[in-house]
C-alpha positions, 0 to 999 in steps of 0.5 A: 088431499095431501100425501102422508109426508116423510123424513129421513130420522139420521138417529135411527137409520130410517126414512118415517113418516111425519106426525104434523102438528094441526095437520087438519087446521092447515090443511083447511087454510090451504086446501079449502077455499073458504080456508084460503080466504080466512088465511089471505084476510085474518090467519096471516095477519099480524092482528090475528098472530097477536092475539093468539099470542096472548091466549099462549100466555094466559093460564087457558092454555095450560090444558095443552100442555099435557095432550101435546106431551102425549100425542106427540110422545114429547120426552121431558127428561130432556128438558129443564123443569117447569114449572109452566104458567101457560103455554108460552112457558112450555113452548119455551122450554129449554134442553138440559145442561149436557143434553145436546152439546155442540161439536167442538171440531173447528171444521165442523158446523154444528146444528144451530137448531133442532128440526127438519133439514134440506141442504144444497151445496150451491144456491143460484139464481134459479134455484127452487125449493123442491115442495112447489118449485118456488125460487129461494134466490138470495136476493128475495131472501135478503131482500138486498140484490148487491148483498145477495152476490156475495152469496151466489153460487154457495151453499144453502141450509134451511131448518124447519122447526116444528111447533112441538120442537126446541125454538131456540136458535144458536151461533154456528161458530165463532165471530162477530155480528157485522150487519143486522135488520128486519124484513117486514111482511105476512105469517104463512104457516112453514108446514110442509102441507102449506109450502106444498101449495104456496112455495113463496112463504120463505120470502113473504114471511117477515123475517131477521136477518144477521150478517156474520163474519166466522172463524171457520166458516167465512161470512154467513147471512143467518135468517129467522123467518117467522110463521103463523101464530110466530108474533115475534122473533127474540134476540137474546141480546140485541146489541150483542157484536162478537159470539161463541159457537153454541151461544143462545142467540134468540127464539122464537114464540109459539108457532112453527118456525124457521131458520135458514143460513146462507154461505159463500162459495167455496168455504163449507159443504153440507154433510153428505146425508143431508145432501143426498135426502135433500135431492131426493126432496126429503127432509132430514131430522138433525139434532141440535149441536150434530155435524151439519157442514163440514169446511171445504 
């Protein structure tokens, strides 16, 4: 059975152990045969997310609302106020005006997501993700080899929101949407416990990617990947070509969630906390608007 899993809290100075969302339910889809088999057939289908999508939006799912605020010790003071009609809607909630303000700084990278955090200064060719050793090539990533050169040898985030976390994503820095499409495929969970067991779920999962060209920070690949109970990833404006640091650039729906950036050589780093606890294979919890890179 899986090890407790632990991450770096930069807040309070300390290493925690995580409290996973559903832990038992993945755990069975990835640990137990039975499990794998109703995963591979029904749990990582489109038909399956879809229709669990519609039980988040119907009024049998208010119940939840209160047990999640409880066991998970969710704070909502921090958030706008409801009222929520279903589950979908609390999912959904949005942080107060002021409660996590972006980094002003033109050399910093502001957090443009809440949640766990593993960082590299560089991502090459046979780079591996730490839980199982699965490749995170930019080519399997982008699903474009002549693009993902461009890529080559830079710098790599990857932040794994949780389903109890904040599930908007934010432009890093100033610029303009240069490319934007769609990767098709399944809806693996992103919890840790699964990625243990099935390192390639960042380049089987269905996924967006948008090509960005920054003020601050040159051309970004910035990739949504969906998950399991994630039917859908929303653009907040589809058609939208220039943007702000800080701007709401979509979300995703119910379900643990995944967003990933990748950079060109030599123009930013990642800050050195993350840095170190992503070599040590531990995530590290970052706040949305916080210091994530620095230019180089």
């Amino acid at each position: 059975m899986s090890k407790p899993l632990k991450f770096w809290d930069r807040y309070e100075q300390k290493v925690k152990e995580d409290q996973v969302y559903a832990d038992w339910f993945v755990k069975r889809c990835y640990e137990n045969l039975i499990g794998k088999k109703l995963l591979d057939y029904v749990f990582s289908k489109r038909k399956f997310n879809f229709i669990y999508g519609l039980y988040k939006n119907s009024k049998f799912s208010l119940k939840q609302i209160q047990k999640d605020i409880h066991d998970y010790d969710i704070d909502m003071d921090m958030y706008e106020n409801g009222p929520f009609r279903n589950y979908s809607d609390f999912f959904l909630r949005k942080f107060k005006d002021d409660i996590r303000p972006f980094n002003k700084s033109s050399h910093v990278m502001s957090a443009f997501a809440e949640g766990r955090v593993l960082a590299y200064e560089e991502i090459t060719k046979d780079h591996k993700y730490p839980v199982k050793g699965a490749h995170l090539s930019a080519e399997k990533l982008l699903n474009d080899t002549d693009l993902a050169c461009e890529f080559m040898g830079g710098p790599i985030i990857i932040i794994r929101l949780c389903p109890i976390d904040y599930h908007h994503f934010h432009f890093p820095d100033n610029g303009k949407i240069t490319k934007s499409w769609k990767v098709g495929g399944v809806f693996h969970s992103v919890n840790v416990l699964a990625l243990k067991h099935k390192g390639d779920i960042f380049i089987d999962n269905e996924r967006q990617i948008t090509l960005m060209e920054t003020e601050n920070f040159g051309k970004l690949a910035y990739i949504e990947v969906g998950a399991m109970c994630v039917g859908k990833i929303i653009q907040e404006n589809p058609n939208l070509t220039e943007f702000q640091k800080g701007q709401l650039k979509g979300h995703f729906e119910f379900g643990a969630s995944t967003v990933i950036l990748l950079g060109q050589k030599g123009k930013w780093k990642p800050s050195e906390d993350i840095l170190i606890h992503s070599m040590e294979n531990r995530e590290s919890f970052i706040k949305l608007g916080d210091e994530i890179a620095t230019i180089l």
